[in-house]
C-alpha positions as CSV (number, residue, x, y, z in Angstrom):
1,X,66.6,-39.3,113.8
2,X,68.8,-36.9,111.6
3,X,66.6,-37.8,108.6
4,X,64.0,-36.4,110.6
5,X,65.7,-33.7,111.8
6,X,66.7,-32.9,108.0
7,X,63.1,-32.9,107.0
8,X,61.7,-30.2,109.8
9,X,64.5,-27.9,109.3
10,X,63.7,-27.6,105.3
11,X,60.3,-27.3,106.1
12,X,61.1,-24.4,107.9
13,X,63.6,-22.8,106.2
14,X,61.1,-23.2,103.1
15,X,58.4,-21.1,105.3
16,X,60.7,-18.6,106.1
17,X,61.8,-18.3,102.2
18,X,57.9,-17.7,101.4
19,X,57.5,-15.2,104.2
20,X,60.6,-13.2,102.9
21,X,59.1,-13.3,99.1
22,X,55.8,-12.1,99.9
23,X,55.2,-8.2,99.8
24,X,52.4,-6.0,101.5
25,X,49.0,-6.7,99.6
26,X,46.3,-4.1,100.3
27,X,43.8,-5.1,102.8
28,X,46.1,-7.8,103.7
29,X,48.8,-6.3,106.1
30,X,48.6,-4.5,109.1
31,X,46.2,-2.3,110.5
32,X,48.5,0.4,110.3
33,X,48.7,-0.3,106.8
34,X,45.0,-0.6,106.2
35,X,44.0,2.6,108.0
36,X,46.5,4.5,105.4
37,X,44.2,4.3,102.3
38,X,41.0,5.6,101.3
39,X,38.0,4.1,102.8
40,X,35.8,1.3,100.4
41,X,32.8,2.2,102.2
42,X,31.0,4.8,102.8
43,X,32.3,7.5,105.9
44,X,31.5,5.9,109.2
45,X,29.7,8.2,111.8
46,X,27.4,11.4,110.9
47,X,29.3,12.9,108.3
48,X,26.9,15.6,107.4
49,X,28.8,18.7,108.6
50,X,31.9,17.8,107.1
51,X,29.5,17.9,103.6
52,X,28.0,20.9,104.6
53,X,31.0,22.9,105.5
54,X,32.6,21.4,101.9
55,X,29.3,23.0,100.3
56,X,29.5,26.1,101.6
57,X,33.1,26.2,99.2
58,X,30.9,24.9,96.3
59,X,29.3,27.3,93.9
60,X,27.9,27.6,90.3
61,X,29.7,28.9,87.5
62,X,28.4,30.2,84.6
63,X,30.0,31.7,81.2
64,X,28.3,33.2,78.2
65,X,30.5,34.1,74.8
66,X,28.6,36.8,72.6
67,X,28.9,36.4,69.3
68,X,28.7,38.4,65.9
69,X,27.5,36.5,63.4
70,X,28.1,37.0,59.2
71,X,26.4,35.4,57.0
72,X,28.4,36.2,52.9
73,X,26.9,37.5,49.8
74,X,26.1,34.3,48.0
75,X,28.4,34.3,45.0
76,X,31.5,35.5,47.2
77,X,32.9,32.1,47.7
78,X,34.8,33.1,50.6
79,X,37.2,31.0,51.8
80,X,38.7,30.0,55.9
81,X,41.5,32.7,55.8
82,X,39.6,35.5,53.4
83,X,36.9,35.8,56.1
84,X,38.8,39.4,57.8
85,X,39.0,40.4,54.4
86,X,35.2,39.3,53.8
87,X,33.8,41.2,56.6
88,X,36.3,44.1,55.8
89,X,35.4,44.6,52.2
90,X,31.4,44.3,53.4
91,X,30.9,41.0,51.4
92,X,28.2,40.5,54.0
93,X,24.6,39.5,53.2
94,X,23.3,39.6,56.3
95,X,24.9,40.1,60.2
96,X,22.7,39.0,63.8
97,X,23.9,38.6,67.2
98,X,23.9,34.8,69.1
99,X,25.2,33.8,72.2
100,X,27.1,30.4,73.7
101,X,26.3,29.2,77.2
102,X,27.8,27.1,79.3
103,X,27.2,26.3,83.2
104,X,28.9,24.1,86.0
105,X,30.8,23.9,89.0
106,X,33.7,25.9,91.0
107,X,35.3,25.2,94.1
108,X,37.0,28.2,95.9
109,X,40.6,27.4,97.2
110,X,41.0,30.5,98.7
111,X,39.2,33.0,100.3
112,X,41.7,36.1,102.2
113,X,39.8,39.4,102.5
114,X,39.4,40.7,99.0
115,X,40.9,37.8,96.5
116,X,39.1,34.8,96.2
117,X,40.4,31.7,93.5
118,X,37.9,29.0,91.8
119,X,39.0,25.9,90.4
120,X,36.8,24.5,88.3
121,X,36.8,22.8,84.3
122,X,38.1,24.1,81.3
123,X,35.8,23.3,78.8
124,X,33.4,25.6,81.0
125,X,34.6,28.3,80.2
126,X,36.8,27.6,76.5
127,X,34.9,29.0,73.9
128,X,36.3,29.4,70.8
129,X,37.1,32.4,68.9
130,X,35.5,31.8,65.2
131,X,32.8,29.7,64.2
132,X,32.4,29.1,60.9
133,X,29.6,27.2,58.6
134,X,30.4,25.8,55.2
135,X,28.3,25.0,52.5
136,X,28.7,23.7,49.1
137,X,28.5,24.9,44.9
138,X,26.8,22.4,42.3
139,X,30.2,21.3,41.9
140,X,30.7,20.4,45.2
141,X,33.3,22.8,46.3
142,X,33.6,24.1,49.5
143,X,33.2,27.4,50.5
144,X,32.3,29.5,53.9
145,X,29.0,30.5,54.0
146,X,29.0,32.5,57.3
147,X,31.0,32.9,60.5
148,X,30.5,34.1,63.8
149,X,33.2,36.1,65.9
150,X,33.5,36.4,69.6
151,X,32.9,40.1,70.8
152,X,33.2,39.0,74.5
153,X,32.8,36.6,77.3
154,X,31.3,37.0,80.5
155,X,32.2,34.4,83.5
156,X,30.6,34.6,86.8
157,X,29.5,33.2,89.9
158,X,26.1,34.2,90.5
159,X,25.4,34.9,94.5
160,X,28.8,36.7,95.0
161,X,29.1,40.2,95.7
162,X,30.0,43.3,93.3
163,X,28.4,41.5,90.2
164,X,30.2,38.3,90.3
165,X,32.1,38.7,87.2
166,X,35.6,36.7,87.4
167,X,38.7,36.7,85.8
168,X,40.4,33.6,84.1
169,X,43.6,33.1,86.1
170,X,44.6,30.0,84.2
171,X,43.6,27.5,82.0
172,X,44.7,24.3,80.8
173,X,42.7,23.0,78.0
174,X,45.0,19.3,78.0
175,X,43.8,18.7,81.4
176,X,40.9,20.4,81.6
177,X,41.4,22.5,84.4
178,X,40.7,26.5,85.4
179,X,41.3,29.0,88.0
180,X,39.1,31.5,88.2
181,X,39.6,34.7,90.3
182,X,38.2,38.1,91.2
183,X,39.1,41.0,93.6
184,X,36.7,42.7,95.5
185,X,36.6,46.7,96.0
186,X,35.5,45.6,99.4
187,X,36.2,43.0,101.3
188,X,32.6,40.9,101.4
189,X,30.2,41.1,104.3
190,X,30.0,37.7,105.1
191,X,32.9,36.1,104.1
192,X,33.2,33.2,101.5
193,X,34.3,30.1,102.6
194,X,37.0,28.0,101.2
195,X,37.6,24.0,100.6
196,X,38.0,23.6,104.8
197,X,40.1,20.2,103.9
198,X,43.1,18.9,101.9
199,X,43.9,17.8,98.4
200,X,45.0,14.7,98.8
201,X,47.0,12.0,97.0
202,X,44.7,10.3,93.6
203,X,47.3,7.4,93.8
204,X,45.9,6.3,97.1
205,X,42.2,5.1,95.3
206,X,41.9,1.9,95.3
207,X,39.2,-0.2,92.9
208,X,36.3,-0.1,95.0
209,X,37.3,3.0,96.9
210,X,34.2,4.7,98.3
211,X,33.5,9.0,97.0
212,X,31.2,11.4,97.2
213,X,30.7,14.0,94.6
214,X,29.2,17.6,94.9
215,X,28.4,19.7,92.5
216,X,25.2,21.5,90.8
217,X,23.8,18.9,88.0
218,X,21.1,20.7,86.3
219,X,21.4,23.7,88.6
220,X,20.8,22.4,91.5
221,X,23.4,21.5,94.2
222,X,23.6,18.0,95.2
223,X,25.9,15.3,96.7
224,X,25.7,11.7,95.4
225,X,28.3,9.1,95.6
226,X,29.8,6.1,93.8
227,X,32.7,3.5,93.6
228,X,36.3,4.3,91.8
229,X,37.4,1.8,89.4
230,X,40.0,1.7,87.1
231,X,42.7,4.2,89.3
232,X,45.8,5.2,87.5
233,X,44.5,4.9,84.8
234,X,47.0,7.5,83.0
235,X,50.4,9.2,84.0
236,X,48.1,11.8,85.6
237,X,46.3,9.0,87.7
238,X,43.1,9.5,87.0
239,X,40.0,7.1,87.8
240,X,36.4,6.5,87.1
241,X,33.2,6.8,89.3
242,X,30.0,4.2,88.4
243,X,27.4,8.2,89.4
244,X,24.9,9.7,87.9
245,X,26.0,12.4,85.5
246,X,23.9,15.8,84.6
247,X,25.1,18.9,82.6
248,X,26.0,21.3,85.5
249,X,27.6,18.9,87.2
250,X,31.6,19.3,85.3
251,X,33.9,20.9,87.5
252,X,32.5,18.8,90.7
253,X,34.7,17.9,93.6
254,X,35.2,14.0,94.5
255,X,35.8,13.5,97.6
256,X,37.2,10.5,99.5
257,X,37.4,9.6,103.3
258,X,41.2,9.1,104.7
259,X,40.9,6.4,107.2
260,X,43.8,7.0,109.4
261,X,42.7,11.0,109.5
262,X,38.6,10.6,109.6
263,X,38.4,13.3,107.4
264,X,37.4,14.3,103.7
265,X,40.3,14.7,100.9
266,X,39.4,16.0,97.6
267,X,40.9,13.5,95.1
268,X,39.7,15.1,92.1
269,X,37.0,17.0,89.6
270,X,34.1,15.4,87.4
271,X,35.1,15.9,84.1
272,X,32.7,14.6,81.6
273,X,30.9,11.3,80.6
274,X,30.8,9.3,77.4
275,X,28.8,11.1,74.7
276,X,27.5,10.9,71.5
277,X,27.9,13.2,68.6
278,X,24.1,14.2,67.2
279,X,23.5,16.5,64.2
280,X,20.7,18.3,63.2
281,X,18.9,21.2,61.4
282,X,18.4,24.5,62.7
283,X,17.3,27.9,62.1
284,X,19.7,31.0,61.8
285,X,17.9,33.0,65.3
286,X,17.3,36.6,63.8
287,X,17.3,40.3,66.0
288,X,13.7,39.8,66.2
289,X,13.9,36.1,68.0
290,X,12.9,33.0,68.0
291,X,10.7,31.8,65.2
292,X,7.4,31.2,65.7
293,X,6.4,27.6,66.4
294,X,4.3,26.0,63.4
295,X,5.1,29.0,60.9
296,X,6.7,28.8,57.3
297,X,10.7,29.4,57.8
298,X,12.4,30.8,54.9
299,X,15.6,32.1,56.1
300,X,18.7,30.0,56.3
301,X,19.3,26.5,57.8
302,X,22.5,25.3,59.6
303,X,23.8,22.4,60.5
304,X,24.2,21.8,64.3
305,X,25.4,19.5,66.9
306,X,25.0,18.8,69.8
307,X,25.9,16.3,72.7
308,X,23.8,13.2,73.8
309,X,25.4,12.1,77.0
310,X,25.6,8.4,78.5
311,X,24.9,8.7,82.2
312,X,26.4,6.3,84.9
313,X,30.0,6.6,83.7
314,X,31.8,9.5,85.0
315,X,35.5,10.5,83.6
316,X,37.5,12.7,86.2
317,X,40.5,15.0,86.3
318,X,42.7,13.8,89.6
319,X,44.7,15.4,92.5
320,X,47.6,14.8,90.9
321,X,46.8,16.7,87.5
322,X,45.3,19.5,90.2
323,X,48.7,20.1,91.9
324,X,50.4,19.5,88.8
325,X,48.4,22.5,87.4
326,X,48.9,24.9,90.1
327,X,52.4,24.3,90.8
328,X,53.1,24.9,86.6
329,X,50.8,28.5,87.3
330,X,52.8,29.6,90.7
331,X,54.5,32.6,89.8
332,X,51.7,33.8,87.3
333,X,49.7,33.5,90.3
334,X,51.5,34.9,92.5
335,X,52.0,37.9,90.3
336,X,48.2,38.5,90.3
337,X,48.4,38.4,94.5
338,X,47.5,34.8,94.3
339,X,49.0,32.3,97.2
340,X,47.3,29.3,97.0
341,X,49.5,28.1,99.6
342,X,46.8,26.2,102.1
343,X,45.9,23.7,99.3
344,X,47.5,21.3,101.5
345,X,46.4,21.9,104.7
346,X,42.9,22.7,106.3
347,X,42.2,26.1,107.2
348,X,43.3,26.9,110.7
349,X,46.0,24.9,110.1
350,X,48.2,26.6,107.6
């Protein structure tokens, strides 16, 4: 009998020793607990206001750099750091005028009377300040052969008031993030409406967590969805998304349903998607256009590239990053009359 007695007691002291050892698994603890993450299926219920009152904070961006273009008397093998001199000296064979463009998506985080902030992708709006084009002697030296300069850039939001033109608040190039900003002479008409719900916490996504994305892929606005994997995948905590991928569409928001709130949370921005570099020949474009298709070109040729992109994998810029980013531009913003301070909460809430 106190064999027995022996034997049940270790069996139960060895359960007890497994139920101590085990810690919470997603999925796999309480309801409580379950209801706390992000949801792996789509929203539950009609969901279509929530998405068209996050729309209505959802607008196109759009930036063009003007450039001055050189091209150098052939002979004047000027090099990278004699091209001031170049141009000042007139060892210029020829100049035109081209242009960069560059479109996407902003989100506006606040909206009060006449400021309004956009937070959208860096590489939107990062042009650089010098292009240059190389070519090479019969001996196989290098030398520049021509080089553009950037006169000025113009960024702007198309269907807002006075113009649209905006200002760059901040940009970090590292993370690919921008705020852009503009304050109206007037306060608007009809007011512009702001992100009505939170940032919330990237670290939350879960493989398999459920998004949507919005944004304006080939110029058009339009929600799609898709399935995180890989989260934290960096000190930043960013994640990928298995959607469909269309210039235009950088700078979208990513949102994800929070269980235990039933509401949206943005957990991020579409960044970019795996690309391949492609290079190819190209005309210089004159003052007098575009040449003509199917006639004799004589003028120079240039080397250009440009970007084939591999759609279905989408790279993203997280929450985290986000609030990391504004946090490290407070006071500048603030300086410019810049608050940001509902990014946490939803509007009637703050």
């Amino acid at each position: 009998m106190t064999s027995r007695l022996h034997v049940v007691l270790s069996i139960i002291l060895a359960g007890v020793s497994l139920l101590a050892c085990s810690g919470p698994v997603p999925g796999n603890g309480s309801r409580a607990e379950e209801m706390d993450w992000y949801a792996s299926s789509s929203a539950g219920g009609d969901i279509s206001d929530q998405l068209e009152r996050v729309g209505e904070s959802v607008r196109r961006v759009n930036s063009i750099a003007y450039y001055r273009h050189y091209v150098f008397i052939p002979g004047s093998r000027v090099t990278r750091k004699d091209i001031g001199a170049a141009i000042r000296d007139a060892l210029v064979d020829t100049v035109f005028y081209l242009n960069s463009t560059a479109s996407g998506t902003a989100t506006v985080l606040e909206s009060d009377k006449r400021k309004v902030a956009l937070l959208t992708s860096a590489h939107i709006l990062d042009f650089p300040d010098t292009l240059i084009s190389f070519a090479r002697d019969a001996h196989g030296d290098s030398f520049v052969r021509g080089a553009s300069v950037k006169m000025r850039q113009v960024n702007y939001v198309a269907d807002f008031p006075e113009g649209g033109e905006m200002e760059i608040l901040a940009i970090d190039s590292d993370r690919d993030l921008a705020l852009l900003g503009k304050t109206f002479h007037r306060a608007p008409e009809q007011p512009i409406s702001r992100f009505p719900f939170r940032i919330g916490n990237a670290g939350m996504l879960r493989w398999g967590t459920f998004v949507y994305l919005m944004g304006f892929p080939m110029g058009h606005k339009v929600v799609t969805s898709g399935l995180v994997s890989d989260p934290g995948r960096d000190p930043d905590q960013s994640f990928l998304v298995d959607a469909v991928f269309q210039r235009g569409f950088s700078g979208g928001i990513i949102l994800a349903w929070r269980n235990n709130r039933s509401v949206f949370e943005l957990v991020g921005l579409v960044k970019s998607v795996p690309y391949e570099p492609v290079y190819y020949l190209a005309p210089a474009v004159p003052d007098s256009g575009e040449p003509e298709a199917g006639s004799l070109y004589r003028g120079d040729i240039y080397v250009r590239k440009r970007s084939e992109l591999k759609v279905g994998l989408v790279y993203t810029v997280s929450s985290t990053a986000i609030r990391s980013f504004i946090d490290e531009n407070r006071a500048r913003l603030l300086k410019k009359g810049y608050s940001l301070s509902a990014r946490d909460e939803e509007p009637g809430k703050e």
